[in-house]
KEDO-284479 format. One record per residue (C-alpha): residue in one letter; x, y, z. Coordinates in Angstrom, 1 decimal. Last residue first. Layout:
N
<atom><resn>A</resn><c1>X</c1><c2>Y</c2><c3>Z</c3></atom>
...
% end
This chain:
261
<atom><resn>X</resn><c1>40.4</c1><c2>10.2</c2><c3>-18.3</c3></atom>
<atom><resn>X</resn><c1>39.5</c1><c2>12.0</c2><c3>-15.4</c3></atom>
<atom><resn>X</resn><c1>40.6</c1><c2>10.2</c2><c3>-13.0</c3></atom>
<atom><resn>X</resn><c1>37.4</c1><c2>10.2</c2><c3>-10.4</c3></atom>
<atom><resn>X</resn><c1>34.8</c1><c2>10.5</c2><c3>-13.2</c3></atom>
<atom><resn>X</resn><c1>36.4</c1><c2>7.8</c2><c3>-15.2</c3></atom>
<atom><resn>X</resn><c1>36.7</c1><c2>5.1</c2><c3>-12.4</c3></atom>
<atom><resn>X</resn><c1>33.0</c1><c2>5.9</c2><c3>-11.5</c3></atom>
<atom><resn>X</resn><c1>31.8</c1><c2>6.0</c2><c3>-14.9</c3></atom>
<atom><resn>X</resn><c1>33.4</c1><c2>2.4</c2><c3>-15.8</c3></atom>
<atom><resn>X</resn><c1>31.8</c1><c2>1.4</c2><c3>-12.2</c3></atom>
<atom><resn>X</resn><c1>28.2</c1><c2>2.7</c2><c3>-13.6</c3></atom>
<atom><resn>X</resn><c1>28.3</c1><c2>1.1</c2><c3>-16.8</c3></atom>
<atom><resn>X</resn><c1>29.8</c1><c2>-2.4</c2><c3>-15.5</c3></atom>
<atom><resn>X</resn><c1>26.6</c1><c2>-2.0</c2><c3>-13.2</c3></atom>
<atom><resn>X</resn><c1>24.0</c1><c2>-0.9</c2><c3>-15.6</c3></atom>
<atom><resn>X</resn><c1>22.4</c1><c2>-3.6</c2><c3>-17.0</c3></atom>
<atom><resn>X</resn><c1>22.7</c1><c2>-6.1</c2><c3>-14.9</c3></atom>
<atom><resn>X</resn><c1>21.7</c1><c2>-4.1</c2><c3>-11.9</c3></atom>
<atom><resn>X</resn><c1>18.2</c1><c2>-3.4</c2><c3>-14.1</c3></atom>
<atom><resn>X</resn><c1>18.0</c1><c2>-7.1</c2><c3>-14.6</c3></atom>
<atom><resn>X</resn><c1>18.4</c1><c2>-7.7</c2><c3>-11.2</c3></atom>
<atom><resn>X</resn><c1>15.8</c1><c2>-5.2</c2><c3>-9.7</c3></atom>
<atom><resn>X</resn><c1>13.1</c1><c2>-5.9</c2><c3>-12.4</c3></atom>
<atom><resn>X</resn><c1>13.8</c1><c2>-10.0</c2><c3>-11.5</c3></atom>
<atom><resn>X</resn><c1>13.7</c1><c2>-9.2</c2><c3>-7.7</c3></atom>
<atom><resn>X</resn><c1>10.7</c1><c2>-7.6</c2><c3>-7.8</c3></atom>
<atom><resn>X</resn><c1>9.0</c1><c2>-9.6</c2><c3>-10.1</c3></atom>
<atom><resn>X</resn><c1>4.9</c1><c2>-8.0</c2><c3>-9.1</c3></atom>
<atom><resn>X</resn><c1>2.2</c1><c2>-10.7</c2><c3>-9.9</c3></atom>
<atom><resn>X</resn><c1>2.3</c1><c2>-13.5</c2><c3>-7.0</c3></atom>
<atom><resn>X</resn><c1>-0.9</c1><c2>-14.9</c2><c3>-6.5</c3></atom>
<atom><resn>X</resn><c1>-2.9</c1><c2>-12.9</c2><c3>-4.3</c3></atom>
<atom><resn>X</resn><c1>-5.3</c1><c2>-14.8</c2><c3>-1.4</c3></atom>
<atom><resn>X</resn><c1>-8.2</c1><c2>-12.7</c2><c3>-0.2</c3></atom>
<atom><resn>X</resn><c1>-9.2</c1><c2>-14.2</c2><c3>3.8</c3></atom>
<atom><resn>X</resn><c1>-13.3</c1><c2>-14.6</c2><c3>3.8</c3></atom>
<atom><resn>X</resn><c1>-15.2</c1><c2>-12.3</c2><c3>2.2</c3></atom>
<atom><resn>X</resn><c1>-17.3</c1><c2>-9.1</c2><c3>4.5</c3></atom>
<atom><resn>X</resn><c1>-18.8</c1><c2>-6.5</c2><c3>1.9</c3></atom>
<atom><resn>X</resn><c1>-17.7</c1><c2>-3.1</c2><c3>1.7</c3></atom>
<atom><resn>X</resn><c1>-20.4</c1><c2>-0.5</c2><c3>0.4</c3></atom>
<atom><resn>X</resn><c1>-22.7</c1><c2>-2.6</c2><c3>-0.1</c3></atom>
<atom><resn>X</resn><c1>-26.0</c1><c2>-1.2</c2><c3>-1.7</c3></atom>
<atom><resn>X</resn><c1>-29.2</c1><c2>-0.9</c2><c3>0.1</c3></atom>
<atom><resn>X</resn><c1>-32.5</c1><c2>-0.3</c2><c3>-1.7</c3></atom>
<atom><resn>X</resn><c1>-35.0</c1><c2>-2.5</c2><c3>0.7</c3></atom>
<atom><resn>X</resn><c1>-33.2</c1><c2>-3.2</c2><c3>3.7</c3></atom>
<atom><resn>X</resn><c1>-35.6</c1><c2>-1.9</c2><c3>6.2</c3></atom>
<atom><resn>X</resn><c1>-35.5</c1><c2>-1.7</c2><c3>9.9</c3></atom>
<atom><resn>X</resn><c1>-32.8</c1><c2>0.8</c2><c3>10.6</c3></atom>
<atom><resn>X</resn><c1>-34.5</c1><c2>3.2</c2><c3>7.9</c3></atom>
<atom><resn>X</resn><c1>-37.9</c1><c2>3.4</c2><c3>9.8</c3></atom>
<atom><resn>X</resn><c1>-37.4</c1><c2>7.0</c2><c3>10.6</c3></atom>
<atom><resn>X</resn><c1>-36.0</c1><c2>7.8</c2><c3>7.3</c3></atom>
<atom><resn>X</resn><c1>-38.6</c1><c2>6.7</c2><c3>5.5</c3></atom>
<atom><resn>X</resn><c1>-40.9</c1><c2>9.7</c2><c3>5.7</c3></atom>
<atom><resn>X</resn><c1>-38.8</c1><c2>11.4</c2><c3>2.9</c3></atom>
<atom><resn>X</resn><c1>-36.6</c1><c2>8.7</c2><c3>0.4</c3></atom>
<atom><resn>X</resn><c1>-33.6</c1><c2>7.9</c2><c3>2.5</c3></atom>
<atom><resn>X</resn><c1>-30.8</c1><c2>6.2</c2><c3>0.8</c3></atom>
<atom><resn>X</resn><c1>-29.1</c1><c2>3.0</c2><c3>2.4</c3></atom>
<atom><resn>X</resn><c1>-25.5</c1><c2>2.3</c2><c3>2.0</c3></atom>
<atom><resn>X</resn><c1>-24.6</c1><c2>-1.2</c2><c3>3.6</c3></atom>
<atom><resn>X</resn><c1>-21.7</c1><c2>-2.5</c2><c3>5.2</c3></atom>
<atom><resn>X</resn><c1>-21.2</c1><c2>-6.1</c2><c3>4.8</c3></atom>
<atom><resn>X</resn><c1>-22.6</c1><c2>-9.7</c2><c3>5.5</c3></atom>
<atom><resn>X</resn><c1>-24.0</c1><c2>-10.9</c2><c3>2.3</c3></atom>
<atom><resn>X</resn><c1>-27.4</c1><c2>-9.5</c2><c3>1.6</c3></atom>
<atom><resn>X</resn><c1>-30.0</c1><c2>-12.4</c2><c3>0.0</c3></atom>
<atom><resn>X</resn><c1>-31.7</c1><c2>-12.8</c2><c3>2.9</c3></atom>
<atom><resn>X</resn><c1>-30.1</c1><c2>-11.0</c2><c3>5.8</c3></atom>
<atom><resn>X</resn><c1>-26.2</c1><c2>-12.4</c2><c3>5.9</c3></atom>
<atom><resn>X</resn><c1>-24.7</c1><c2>-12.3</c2><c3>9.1</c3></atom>
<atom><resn>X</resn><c1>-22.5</c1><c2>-9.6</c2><c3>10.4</c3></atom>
<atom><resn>X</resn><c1>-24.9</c1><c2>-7.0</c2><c3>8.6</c3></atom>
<atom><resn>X</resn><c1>-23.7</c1><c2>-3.3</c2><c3>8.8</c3></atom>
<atom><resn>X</resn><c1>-25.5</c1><c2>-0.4</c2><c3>8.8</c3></atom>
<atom><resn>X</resn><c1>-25.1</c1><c2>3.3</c2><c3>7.1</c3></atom>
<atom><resn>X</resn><c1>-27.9</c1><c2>5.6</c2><c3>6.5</c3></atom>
<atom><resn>X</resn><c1>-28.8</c1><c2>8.2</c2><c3>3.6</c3></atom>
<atom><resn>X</resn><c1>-30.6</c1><c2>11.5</c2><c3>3.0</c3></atom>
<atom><resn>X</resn><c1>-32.2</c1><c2>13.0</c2><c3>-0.3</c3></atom>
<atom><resn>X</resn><c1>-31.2</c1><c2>16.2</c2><c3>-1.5</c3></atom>
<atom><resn>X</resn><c1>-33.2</c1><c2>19.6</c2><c3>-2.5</c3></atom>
<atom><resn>X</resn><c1>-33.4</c1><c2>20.4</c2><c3>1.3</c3></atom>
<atom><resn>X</resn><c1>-30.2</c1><c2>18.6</c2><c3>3.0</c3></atom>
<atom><resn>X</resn><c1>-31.1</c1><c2>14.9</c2><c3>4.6</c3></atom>
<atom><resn>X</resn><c1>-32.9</c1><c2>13.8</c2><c3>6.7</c3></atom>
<atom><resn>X</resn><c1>-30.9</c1><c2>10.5</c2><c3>7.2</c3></atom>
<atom><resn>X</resn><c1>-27.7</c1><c2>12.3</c2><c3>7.5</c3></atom>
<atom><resn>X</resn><c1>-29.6</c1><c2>14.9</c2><c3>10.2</c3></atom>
<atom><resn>X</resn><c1>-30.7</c1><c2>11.6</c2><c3>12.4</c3></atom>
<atom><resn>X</resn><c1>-26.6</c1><c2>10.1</c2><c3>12.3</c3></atom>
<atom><resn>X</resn><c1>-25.6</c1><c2>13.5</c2><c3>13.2</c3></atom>
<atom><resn>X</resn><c1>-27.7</c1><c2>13.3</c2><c3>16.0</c3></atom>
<atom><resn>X</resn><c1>-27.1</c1><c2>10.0</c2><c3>17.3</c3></atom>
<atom><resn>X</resn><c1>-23.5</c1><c2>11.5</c2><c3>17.2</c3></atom>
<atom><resn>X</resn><c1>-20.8</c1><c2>10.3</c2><c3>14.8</c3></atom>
<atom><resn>X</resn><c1>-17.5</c1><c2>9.1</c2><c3>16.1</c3></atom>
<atom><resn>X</resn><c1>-14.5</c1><c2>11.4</c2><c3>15.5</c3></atom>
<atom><resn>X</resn><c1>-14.7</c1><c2>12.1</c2><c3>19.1</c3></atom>
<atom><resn>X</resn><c1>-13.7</c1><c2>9.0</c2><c3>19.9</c3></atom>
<atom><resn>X</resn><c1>-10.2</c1><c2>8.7</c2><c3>18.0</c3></atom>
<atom><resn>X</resn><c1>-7.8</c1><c2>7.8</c2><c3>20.7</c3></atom>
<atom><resn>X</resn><c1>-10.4</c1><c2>5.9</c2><c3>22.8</c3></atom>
<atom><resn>X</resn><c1>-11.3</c1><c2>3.8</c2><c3>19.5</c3></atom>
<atom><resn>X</resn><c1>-13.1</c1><c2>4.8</c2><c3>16.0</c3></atom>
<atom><resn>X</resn><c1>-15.7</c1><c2>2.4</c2><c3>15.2</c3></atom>
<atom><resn>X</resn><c1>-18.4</c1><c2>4.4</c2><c3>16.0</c3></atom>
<atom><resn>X</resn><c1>-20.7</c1><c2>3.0</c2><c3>13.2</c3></atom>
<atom><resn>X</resn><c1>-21.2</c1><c2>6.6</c2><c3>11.3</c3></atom>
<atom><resn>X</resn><c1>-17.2</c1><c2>7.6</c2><c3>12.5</c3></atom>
<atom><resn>X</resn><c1>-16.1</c1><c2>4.7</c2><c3>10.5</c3></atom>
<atom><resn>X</resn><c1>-18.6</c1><c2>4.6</c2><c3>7.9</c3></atom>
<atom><resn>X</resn><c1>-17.6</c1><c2>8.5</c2><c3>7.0</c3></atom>
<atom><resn>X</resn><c1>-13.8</c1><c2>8.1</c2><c3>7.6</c3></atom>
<atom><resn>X</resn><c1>-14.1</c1><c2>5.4</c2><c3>4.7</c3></atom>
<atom><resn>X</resn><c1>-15.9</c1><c2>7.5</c2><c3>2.9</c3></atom>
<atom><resn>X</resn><c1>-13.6</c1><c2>10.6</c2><c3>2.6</c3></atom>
<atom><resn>X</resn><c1>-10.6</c1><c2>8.2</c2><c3>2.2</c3></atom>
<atom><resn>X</resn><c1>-12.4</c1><c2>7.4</c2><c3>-1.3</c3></atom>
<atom><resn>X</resn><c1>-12.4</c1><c2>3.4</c2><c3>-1.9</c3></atom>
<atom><resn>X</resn><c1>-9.4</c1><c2>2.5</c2><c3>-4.1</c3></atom>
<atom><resn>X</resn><c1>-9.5</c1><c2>2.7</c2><c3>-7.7</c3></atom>
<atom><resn>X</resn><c1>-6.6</c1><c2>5.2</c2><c3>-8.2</c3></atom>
<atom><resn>X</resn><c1>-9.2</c1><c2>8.1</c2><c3>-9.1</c3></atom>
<atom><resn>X</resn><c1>-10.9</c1><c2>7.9</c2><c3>-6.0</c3></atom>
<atom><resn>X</resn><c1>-13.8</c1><c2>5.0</c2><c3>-5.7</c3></atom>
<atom><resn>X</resn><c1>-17.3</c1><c2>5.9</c2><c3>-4.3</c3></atom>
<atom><resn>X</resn><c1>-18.7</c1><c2>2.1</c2><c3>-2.4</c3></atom>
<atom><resn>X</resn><c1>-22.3</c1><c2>1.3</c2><c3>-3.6</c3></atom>
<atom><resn>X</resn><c1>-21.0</c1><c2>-1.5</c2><c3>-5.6</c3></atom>
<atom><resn>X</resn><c1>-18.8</c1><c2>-3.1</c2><c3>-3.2</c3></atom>
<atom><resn>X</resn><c1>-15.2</c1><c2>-2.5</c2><c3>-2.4</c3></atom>
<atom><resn>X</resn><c1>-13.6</c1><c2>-5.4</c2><c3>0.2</c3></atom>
<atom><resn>X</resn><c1>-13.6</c1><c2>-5.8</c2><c3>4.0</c3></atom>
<atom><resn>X</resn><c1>-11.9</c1><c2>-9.2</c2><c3>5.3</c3></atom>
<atom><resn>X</resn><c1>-13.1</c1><c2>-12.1</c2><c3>7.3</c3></atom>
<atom><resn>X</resn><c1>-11.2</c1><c2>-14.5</c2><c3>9.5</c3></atom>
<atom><resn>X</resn><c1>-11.4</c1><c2>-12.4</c2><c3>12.6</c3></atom>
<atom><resn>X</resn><c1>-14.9</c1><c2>-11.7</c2><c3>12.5</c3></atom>
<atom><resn>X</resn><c1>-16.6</c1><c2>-7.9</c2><c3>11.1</c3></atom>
<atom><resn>X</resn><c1>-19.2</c1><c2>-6.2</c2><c3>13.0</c3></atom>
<atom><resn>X</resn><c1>-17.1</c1><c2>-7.2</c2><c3>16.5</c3></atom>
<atom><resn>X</resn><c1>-16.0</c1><c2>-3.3</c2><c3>17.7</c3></atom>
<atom><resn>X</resn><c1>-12.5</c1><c2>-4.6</c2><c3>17.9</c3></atom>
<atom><resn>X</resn><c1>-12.8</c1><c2>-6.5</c2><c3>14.3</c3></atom>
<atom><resn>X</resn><c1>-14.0</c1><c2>-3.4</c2><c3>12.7</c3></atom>
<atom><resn>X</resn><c1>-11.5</c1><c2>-1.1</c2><c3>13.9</c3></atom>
<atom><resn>X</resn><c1>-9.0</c1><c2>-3.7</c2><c3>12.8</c3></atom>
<atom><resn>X</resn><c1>-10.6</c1><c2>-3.7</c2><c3>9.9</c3></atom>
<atom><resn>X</resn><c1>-10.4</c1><c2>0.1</c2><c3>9.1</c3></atom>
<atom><resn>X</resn><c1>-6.6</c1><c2>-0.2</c2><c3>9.8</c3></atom>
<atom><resn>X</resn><c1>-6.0</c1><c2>-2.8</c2><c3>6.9</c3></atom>
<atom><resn>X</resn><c1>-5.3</c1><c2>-6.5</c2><c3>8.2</c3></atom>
<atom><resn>X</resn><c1>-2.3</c1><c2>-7.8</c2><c3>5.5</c3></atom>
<atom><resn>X</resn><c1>-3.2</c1><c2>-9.9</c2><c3>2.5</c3></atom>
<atom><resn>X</resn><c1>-3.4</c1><c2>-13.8</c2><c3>1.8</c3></atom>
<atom><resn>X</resn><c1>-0.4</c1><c2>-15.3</c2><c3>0.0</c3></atom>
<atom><resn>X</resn><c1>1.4</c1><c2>-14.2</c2><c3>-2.8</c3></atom>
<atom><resn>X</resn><c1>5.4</c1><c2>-13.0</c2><c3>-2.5</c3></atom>
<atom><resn>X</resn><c1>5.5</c1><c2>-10.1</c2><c3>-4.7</c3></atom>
<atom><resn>X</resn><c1>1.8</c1><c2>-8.6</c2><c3>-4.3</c3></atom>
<atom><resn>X</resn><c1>1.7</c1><c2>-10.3</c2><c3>-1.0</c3></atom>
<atom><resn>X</resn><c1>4.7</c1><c2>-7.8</c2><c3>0.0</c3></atom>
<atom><resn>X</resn><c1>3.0</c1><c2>-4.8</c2><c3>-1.2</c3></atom>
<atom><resn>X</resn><c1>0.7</c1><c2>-4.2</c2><c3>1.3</c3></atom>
<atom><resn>X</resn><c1>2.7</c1><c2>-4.9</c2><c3>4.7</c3></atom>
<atom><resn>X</resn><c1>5.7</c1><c2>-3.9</c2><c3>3.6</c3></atom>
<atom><resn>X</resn><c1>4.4</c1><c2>-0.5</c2><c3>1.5</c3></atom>
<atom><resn>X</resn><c1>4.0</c1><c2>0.9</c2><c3>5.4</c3></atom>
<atom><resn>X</resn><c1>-0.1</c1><c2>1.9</c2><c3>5.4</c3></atom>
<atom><resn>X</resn><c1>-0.6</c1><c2>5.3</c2><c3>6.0</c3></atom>
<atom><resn>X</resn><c1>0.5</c1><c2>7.6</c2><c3>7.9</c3></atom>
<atom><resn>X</resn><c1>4.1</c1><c2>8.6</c2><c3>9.1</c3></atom>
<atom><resn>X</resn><c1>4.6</c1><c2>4.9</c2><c3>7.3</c3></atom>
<atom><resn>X</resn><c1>7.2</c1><c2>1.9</c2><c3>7.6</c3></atom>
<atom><resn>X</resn><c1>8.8</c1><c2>-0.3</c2><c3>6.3</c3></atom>
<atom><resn>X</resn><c1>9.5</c1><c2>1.3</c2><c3>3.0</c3></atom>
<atom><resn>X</resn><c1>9.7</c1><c2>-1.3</c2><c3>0.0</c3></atom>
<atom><resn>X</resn><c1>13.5</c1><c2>-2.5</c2><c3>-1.0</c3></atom>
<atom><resn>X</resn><c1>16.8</c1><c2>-1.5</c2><c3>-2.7</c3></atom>
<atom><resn>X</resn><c1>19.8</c1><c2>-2.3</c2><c3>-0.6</c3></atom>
<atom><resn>X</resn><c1>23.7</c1><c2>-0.9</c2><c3>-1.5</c3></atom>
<atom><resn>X</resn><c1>26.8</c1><c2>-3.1</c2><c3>-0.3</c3></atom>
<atom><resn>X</resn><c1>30.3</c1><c2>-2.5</c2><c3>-0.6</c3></atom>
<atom><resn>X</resn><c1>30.2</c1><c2>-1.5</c2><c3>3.6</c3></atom>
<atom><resn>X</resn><c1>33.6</c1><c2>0.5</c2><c3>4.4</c3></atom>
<atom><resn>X</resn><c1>33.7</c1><c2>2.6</c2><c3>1.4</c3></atom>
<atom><resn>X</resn><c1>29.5</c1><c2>3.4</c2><c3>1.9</c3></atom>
<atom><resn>X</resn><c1>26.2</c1><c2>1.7</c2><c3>0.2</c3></atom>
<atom><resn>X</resn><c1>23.5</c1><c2>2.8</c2><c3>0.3</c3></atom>
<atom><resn>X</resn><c1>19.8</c1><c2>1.7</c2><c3>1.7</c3></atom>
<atom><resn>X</resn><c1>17.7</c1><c2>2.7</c2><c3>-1.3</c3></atom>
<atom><resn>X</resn><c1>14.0</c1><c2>2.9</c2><c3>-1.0</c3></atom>
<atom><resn>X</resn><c1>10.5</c1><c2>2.0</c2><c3>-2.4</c3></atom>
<atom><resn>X</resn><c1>7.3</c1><c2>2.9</c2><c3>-1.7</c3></atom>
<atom><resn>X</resn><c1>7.4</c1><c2>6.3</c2><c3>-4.2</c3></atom>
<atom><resn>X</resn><c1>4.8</c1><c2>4.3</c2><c3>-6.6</c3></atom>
<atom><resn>X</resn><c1>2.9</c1><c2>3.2</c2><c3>-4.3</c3></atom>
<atom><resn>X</resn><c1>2.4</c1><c2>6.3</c2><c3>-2.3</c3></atom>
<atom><resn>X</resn><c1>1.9</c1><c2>8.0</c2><c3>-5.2</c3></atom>
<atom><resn>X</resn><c1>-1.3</c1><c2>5.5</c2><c3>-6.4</c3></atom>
<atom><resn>X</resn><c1>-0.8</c1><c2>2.8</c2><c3>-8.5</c3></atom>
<atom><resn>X</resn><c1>-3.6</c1><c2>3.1</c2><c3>-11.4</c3></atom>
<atom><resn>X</resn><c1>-3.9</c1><c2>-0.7</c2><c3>-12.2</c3></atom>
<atom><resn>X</resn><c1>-0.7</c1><c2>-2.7</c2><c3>-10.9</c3></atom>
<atom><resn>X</resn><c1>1.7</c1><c2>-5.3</c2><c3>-13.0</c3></atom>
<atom><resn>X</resn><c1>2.2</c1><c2>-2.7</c2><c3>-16.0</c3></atom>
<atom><resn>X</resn><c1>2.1</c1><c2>0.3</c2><c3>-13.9</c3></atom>
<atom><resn>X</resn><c1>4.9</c1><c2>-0.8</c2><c3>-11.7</c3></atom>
<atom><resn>X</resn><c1>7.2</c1><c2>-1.1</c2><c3>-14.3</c3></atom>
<atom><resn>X</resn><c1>8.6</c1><c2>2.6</c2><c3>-14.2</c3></atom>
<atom><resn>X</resn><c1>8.4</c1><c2>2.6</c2><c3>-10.6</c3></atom>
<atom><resn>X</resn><c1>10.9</c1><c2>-0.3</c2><c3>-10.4</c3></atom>
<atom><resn>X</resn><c1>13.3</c1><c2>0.6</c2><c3>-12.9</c3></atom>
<atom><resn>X</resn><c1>13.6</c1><c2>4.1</c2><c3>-10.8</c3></atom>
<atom><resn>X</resn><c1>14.9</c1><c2>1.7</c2><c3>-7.8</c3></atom>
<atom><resn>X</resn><c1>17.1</c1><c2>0.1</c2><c3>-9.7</c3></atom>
<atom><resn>X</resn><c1>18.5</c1><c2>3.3</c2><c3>-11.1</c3></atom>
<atom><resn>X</resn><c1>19.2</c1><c2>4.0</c2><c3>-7.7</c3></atom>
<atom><resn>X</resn><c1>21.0</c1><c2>0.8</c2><c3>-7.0</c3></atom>
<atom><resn>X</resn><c1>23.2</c1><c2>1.2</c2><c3>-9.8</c3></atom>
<atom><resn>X</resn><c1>24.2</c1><c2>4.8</c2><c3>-8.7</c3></atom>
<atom><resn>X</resn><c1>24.9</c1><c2>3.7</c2><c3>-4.9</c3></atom>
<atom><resn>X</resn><c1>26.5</c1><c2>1.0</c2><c3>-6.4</c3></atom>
<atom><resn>X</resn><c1>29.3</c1><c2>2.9</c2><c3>-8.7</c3></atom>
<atom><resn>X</resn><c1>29.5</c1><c2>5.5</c2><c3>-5.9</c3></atom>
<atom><resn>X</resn><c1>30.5</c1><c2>3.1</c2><c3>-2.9</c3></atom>
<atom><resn>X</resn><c1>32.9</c1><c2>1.0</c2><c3>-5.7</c3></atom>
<atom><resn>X</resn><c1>34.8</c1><c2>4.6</c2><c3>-6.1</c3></atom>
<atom><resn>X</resn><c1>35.0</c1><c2>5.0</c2><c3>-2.2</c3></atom>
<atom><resn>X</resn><c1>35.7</c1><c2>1.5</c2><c3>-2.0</c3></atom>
<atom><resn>X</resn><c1>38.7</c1><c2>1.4</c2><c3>-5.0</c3></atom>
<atom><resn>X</resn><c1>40.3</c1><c2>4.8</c2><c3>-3.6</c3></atom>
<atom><resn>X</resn><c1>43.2</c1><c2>2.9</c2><c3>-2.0</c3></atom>
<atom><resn>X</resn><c1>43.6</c1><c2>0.7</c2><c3>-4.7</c3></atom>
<atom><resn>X</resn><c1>44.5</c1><c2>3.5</c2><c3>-7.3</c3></atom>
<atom><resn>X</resn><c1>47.5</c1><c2>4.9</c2><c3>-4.9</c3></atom>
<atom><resn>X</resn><c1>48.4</c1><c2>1.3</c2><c3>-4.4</c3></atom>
<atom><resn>X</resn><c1>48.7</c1><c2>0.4</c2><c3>-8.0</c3></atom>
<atom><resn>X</resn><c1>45.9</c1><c2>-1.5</c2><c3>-10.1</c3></atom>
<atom><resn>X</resn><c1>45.4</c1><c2>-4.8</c2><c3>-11.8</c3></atom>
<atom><resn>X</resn><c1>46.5</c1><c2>-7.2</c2><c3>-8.9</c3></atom>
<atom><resn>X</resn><c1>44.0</c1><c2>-5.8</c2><c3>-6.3</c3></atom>
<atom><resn>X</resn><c1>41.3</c1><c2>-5.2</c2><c3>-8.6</c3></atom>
<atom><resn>X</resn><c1>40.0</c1><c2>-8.5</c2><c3>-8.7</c3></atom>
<atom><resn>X</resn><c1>39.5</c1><c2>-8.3</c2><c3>-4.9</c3></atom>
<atom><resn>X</resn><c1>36.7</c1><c2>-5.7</c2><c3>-5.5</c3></atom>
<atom><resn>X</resn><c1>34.0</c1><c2>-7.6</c2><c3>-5.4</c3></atom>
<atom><resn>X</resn><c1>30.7</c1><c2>-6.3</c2><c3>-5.8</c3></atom>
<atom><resn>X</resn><c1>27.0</c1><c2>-6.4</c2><c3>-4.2</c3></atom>
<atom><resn>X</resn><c1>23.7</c1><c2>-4.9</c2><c3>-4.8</c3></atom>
<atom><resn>X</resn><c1>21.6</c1><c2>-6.4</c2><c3>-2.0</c3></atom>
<atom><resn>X</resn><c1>17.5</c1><c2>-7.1</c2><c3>-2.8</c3></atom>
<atom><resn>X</resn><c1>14.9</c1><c2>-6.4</c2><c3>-0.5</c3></atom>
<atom><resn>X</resn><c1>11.4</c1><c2>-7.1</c2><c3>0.2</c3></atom>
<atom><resn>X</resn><c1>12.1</c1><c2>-10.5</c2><c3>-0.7</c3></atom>
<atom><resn>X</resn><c1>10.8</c1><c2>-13.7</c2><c3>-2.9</c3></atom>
<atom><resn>X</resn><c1>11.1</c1><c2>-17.2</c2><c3>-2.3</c3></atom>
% end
C-alpha cells in the first residue's frame, strides 16, 4: 500500500565500536544533518519527476511536498504531501489517489453543489467542452467563481458573492459589440444533454427566453458518477531510490564537513 509519507531512517549503533567517545558524542547531530540533506534531495527528486507522471503540474503541485526533519535526539527525517492548505486544496486529499488509486476526493465547488442539490452525492463535476482551461489544464478559477456565484451556490459565509437577478439579466444582454450568455444546470439529463452545467450564448431577442431553450449549450462541467485513478505517481519508489543514492554520500559529507578532513 502506498503512503503519503516516507521515513528516512539510520542506525547509528554500528558506529559505536568504530569510533572514540569524543567522535560518538557528535554521531546524532552529524546523522541529523546527513538525513536532513538526503531527505531534501528526496523531496527535489520528487518535483523533478512529477512532470513525467502529470500533464502541466501546476505550482501548487509541484511545491506540495514537505520535509519533516530530523533532529540529534529523533534520527528520523519525513518527506510527504502538505496536509493542509491556507487556500486551496491540501495536496493530501488530491494527490493521494494519484499514488494510492481509488476514486477522488469531493472538490469545494461540489460540495457547494451537493448543498444546493444540482449535483447528487454520488456524482462528480468534470471539464466539458464549453469549459475555458488555464494554462495547467484545469478549469480557469475565473469561471468557476462565475458558475458559482451565477447559480447561488455560495453559502452564508459567501452570500454576497452570489449573482443578482440583475446581473444574471445584464450577462444575458450582453456588452454592445458582444453577445451575452447564461448559465443553468440540468440534474437529469434533457434529451440528449447529460446532467451538467451548461453555457448558453445569447443571440439578441433570445435572451429572454434563454431559461427555456437548450438549443446551443455547451457543458461546462458535466455530472459522471465517482472518477476512479489507477495508481500513476511511485512516490515511495522516487523517494527511495533518491535516499539510495545519496545517503552514504550525504553521511560521508557530514563526517567530513564536521572534521575537516
Amino acid at each position: 500500500m502506498a503512503s503519503s509519507t516516507f521515513s528516512v531512517r539510520v542506525d547509528t549503533t554500528k558506529f559505536d565500536s568504530a569510533v572514540d567517545d569524543h567522535v560518538r558524542n557528535r554521531v546524532p547531530r552529524i546523522m541529523a544533518k546527513a538525513l536532513n540533506a538526503t531527505a531534501r534531495e528526496a523531496q527535489a527528486a520528487l518535483k523533478t519527476a512529477m512532470p513525467q507522471y502529470f500533464d502541466r503540474p501546476t505550482p501548487w503541485t509541484l511545491n506540495s511536498t514537505r520535509v519533516v526533519t530530523a533532529s540529534p535526539t529523533k534520527l528520523v527525517a519525513t518527506v510527504g504531501f502538505k496536509d493542509e492548505a491556507f487556500k486551496g486544496t491540501p495536496a493530501t486529499k488530491y494527490l493521494l489517489p494519484q499514488v494510492e488509486g481509488g476514486g477522488r476526493n469531493v472538490k469545494r465547488m461540489e460540495s457547494a453543489l451537493r448543498r444546493i442539490g444540482l449535483l447528487r452525492s454520488n456524482e462528480f463535476a468534470v471539464p466539458g467542452r464549453g469549459a475555458k482551461l488555464d494554462a495547467y489544464g484545469n478549469v480557469a478559477r475565473s469561471q468557476i467563481v462565475q458558475v458559482m456565484s451565477y447559480l447561488q451556490a455560495f453559502g452564508e459565509q459567501g452570500y454576497r458573492a452570489n449573482m443578482t437577478q440583475k446581473r444574471r439579466d445584464a450577462l444575458a444582454r450582453g456588452r454592445k459589440g458582444s453577445r451575452g450568455f447564461s448559465y443553468f444546470a440540468l440534474v437529469n439529463r434533457e434529451g440528449k444533454l447529460p446532467p451538467g452545467i451548461y453555457l448558453r450564448t445569447h443571440y439578441g431577442a433570445d435572451s429572454r427566453l434563454a431559461h427555456l431553450q437548450y438549443g446551443g449549450a455547451k457543458p461546462v462541467f458535466v455530472f459522471t458518477r465517482a472518477p476512479q485513478y489507477r495508481p500513476r505517481f511511485p512516490f515511495e519508489q522516487l523517494v527511495a531510490d533518491s535516499v539510495n543514492a545519496t545517503m552514504s554520500v550525504n553521511i560521508a559529507g557530514a563526517f567530513q564537513l564536521a572534521y575537516g578532513g
